[in-house]
C-alpha atoms as a printed R data frame, in Angstrom:
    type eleno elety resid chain resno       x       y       z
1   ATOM     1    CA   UNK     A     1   2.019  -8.031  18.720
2   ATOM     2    CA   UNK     A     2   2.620  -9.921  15.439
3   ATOM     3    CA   UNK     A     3   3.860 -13.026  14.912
4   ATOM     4    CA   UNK     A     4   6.666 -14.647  13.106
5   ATOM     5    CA   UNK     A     5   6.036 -15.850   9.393
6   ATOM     6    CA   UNK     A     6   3.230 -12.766   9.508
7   ATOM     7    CA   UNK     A     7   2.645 -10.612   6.997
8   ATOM     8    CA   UNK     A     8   2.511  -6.764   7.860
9   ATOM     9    CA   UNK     A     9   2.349  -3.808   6.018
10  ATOM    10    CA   UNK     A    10   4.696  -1.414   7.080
11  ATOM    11    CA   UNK     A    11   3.463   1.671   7.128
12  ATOM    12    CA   UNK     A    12   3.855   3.024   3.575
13  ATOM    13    CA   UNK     A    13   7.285   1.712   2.615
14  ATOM    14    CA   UNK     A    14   6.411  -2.253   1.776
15  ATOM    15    CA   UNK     A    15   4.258  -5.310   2.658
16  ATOM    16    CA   UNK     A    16   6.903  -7.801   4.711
17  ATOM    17    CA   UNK     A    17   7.088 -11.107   6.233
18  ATOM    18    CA   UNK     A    18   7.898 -10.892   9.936
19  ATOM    19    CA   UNK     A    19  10.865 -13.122  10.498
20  ATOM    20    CA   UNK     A    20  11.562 -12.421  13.809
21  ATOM    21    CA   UNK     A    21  11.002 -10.991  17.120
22  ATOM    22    CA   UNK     A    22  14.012  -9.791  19.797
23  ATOM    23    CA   UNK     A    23  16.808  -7.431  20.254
24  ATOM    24    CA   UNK     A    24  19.032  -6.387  17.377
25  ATOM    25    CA   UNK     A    25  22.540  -8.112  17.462
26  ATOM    26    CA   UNK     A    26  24.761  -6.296  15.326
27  ATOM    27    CA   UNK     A    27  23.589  -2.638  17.264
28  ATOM    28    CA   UNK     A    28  23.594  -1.089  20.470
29  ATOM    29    CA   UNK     A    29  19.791  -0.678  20.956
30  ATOM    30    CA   UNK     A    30  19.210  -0.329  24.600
31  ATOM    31    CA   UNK     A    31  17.298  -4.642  24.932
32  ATOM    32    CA   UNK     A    32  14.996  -3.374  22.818
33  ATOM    33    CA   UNK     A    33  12.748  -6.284  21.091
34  ATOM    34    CA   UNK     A    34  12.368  -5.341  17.052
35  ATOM    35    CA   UNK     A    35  10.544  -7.169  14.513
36  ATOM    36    CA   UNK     A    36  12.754  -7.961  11.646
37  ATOM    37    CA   UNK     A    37  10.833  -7.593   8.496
38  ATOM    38    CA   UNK     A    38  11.446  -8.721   5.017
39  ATOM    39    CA   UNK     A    39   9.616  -7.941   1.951
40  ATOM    40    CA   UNK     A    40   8.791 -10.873   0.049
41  ATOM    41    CA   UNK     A    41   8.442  -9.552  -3.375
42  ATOM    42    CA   UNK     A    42  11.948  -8.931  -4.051
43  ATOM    43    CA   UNK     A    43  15.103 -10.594  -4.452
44  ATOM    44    CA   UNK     A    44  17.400  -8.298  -2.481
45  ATOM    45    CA   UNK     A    45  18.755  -9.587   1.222
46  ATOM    46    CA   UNK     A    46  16.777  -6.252   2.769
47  ATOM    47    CA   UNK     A    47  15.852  -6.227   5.693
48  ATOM    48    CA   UNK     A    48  13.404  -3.271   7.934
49  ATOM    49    CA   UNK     A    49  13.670  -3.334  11.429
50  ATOM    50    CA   UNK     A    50  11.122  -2.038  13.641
51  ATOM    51    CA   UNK     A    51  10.901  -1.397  17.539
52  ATOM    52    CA   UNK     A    52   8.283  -3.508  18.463
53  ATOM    53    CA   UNK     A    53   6.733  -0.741  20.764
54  ATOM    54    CA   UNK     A    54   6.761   1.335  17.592
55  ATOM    55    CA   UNK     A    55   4.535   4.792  16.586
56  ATOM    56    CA   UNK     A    56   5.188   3.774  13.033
57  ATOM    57    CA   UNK     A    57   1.471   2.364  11.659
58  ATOM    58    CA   UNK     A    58   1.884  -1.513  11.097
59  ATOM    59    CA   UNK     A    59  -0.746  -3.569  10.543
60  ATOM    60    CA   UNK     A    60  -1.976  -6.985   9.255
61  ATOM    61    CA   UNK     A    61  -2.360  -7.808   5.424
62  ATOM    62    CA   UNK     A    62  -6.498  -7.967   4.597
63  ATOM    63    CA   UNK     A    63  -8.209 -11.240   4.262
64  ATOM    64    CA   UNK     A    64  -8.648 -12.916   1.604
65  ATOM    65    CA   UNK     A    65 -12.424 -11.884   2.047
66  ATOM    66    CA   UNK     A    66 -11.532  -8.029   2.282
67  ATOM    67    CA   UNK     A    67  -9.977  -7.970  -0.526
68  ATOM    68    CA   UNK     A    68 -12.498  -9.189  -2.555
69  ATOM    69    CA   UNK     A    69 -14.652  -6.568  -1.113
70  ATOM    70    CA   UNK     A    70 -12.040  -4.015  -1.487
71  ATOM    71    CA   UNK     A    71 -12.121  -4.685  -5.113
72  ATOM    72    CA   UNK     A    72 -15.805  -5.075  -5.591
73  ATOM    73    CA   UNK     A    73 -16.451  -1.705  -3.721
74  ATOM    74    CA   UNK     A    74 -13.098   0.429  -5.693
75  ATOM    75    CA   UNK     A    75 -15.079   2.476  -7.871
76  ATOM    76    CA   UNK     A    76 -17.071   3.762  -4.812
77  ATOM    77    CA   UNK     A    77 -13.745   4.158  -2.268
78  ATOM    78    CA   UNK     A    78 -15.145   7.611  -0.836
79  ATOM    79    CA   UNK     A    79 -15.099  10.702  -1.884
80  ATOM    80    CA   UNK     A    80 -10.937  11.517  -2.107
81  ATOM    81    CA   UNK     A    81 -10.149  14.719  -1.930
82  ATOM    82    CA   UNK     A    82  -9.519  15.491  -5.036
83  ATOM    83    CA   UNK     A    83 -13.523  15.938  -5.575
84  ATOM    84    CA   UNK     A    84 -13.001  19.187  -3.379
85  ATOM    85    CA   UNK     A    85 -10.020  20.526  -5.072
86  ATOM    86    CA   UNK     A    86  -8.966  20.550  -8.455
87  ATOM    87    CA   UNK     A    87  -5.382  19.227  -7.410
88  ATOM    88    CA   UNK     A    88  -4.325  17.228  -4.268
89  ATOM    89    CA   UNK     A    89  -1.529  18.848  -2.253
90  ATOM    90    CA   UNK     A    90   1.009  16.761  -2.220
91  ATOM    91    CA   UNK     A    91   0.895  16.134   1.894
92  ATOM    92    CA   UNK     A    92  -2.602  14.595   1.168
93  ATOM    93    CA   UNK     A    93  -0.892  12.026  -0.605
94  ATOM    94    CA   UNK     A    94   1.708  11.588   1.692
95  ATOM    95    CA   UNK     A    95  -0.447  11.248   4.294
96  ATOM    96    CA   UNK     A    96  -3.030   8.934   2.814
97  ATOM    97    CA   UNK     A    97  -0.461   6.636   2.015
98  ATOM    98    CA   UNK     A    98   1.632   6.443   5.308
99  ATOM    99    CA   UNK     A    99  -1.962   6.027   7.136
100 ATOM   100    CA   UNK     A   100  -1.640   2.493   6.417
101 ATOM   101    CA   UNK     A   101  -5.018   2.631   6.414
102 ATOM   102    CA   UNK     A   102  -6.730   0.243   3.170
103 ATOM   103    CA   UNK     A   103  -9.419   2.525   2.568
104 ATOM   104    CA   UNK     A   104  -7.309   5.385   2.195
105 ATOM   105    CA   UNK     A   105  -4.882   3.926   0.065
106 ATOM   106    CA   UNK     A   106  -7.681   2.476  -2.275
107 ATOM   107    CA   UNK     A   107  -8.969   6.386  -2.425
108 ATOM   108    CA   UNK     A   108  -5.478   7.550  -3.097
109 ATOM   109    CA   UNK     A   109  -5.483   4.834  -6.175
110 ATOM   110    CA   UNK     A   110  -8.266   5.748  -7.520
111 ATOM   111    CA   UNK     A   111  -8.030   9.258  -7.476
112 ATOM   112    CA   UNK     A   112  -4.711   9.247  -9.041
113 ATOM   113    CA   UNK     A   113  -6.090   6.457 -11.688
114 ATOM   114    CA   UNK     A   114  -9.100   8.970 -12.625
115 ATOM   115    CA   UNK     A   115  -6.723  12.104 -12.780
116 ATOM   116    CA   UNK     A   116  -4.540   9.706 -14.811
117 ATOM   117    CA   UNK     A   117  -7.926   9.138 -17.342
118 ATOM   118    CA   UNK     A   118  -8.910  12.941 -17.435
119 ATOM   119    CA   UNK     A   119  -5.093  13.257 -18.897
120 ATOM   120    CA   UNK     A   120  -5.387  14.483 -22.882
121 ATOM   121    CA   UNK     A   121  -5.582  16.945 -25.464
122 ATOM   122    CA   UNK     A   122  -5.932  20.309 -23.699
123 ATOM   123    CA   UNK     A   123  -5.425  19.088 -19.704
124 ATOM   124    CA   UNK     A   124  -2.506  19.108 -17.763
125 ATOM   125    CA   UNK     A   125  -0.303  15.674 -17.350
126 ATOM   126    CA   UNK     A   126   0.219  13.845 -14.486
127 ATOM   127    CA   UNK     A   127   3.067  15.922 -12.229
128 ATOM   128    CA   UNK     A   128   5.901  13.443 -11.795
129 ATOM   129    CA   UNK     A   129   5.015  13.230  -7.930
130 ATOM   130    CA   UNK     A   130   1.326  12.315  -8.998
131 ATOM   131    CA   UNK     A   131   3.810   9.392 -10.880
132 ATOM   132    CA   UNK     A   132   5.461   8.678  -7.953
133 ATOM   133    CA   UNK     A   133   3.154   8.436  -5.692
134 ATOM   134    CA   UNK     A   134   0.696   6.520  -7.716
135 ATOM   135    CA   UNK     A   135   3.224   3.794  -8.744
136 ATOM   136    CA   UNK     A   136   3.843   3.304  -5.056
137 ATOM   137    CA   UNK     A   137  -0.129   2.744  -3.807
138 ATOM   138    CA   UNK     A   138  -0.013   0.455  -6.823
139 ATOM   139    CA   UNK     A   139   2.606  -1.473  -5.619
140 ATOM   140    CA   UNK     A   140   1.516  -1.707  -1.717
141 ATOM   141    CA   UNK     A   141  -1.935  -2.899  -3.002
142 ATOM   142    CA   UNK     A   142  -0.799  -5.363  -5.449
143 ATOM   143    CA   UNK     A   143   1.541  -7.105  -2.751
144 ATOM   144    CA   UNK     A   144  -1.064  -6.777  -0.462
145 ATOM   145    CA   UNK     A   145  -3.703  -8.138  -2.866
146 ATOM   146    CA   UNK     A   146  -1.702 -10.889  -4.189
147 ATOM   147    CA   UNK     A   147  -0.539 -12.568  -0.927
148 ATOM   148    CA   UNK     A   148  -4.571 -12.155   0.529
149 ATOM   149    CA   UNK     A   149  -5.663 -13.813  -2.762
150 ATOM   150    CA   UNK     A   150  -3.023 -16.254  -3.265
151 ATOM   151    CA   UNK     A   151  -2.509 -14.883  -7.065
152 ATOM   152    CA   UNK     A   152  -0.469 -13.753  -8.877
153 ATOM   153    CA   UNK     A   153   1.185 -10.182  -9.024
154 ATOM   154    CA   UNK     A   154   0.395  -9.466 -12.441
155 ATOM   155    CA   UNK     A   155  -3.371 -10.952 -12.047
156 ATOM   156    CA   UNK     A   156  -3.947  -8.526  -9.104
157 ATOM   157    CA   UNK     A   157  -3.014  -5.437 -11.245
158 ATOM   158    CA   UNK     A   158  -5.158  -7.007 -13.833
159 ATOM   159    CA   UNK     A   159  -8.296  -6.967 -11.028
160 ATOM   160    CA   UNK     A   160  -7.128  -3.441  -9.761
161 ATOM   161    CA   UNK     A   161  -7.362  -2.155 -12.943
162 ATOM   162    CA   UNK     A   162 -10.965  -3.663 -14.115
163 ATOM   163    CA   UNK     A   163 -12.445  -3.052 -10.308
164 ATOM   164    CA   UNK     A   164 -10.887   1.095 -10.662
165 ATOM   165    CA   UNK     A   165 -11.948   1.676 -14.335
166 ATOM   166    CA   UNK     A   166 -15.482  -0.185 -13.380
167 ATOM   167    CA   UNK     A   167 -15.076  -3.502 -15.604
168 ATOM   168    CA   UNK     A   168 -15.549  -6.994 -14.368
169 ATOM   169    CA   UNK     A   169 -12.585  -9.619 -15.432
């Protein structure tokens, strides 16, 4: 169970603050206990509510140590699938992402950051759900990264970017 003033990430759809634990007021929801998540890197009122008891994949942001690991270790984050196939299906994206699982979201990123590179004169360009779904790891591991690190947002792309493309900044 997490606790308030947490941070989570929510399966794929955002990194959140918990701000609190018990049963939903404004709904009839059976006494069930819900965490009441907010995402802290935006300036809307929203709001995700989650049984606590949930199937939905929720777990803690990384430390501020595996992060730095996560980005010394990016250019080697497995072999994604795209080594085996010349194009990802699209459920191995969505399922790589809503995993909630670090390592596979770092392979998602960098798979979609090398197809991204290979892009050019004579190749085929990024589909718009290779767009979509890259923009979206970006964002999950940038929140994560920058609340673990205690930088800024637009530093952490700047160290996602060096770690991916194998530069040191």
């Amino acid at each position: 169970m997490f606790q308030v003033g947490e941070y989570v990430v929510c399966g794929s759809r955002a990194v959140c603050r918990v701000e609190a634990i018990g049963p939903l007021r404004f709904k009839e929801c059976g006494g069930g206990e819900y965490y009441t998540l907010c995402p802290p890197f935006t300036s809307s009122e929203e709001k995700i509510y989650v049984p606590v008891d949930t199937a939905l994949p929720i777990r803690r942001i990384v430390t501020e140590r595996e992060a730095l690991e996560a980005l010394c270790c990016l250019e080697e984050a497995g072999e994604g699938p795209g080594a085996e196939k010349p194009r990802m299906p699209l459920e191995r994206y969505k399922e790589m992402l809503s995993s909630c699982d670090i390592r596979e979201e770092l392979k998602l990123f960098r798979e979609l950051y090398r197809k991204e590179q290979g892009t050019g004169e004579g190749r085929k360009r990024l589909t718009q759900a290779d767009v979509t779904y890259y923009k979206r790891v970006e964002r999950l591991l940038c929140d994560e990264f920058s609340l673990a690190l205690g930088e800024t947002w637009e530093r952490v792309m700047e160290r996602l970017y060096d770690a991916v493309s194998g530069r040191r900044g």
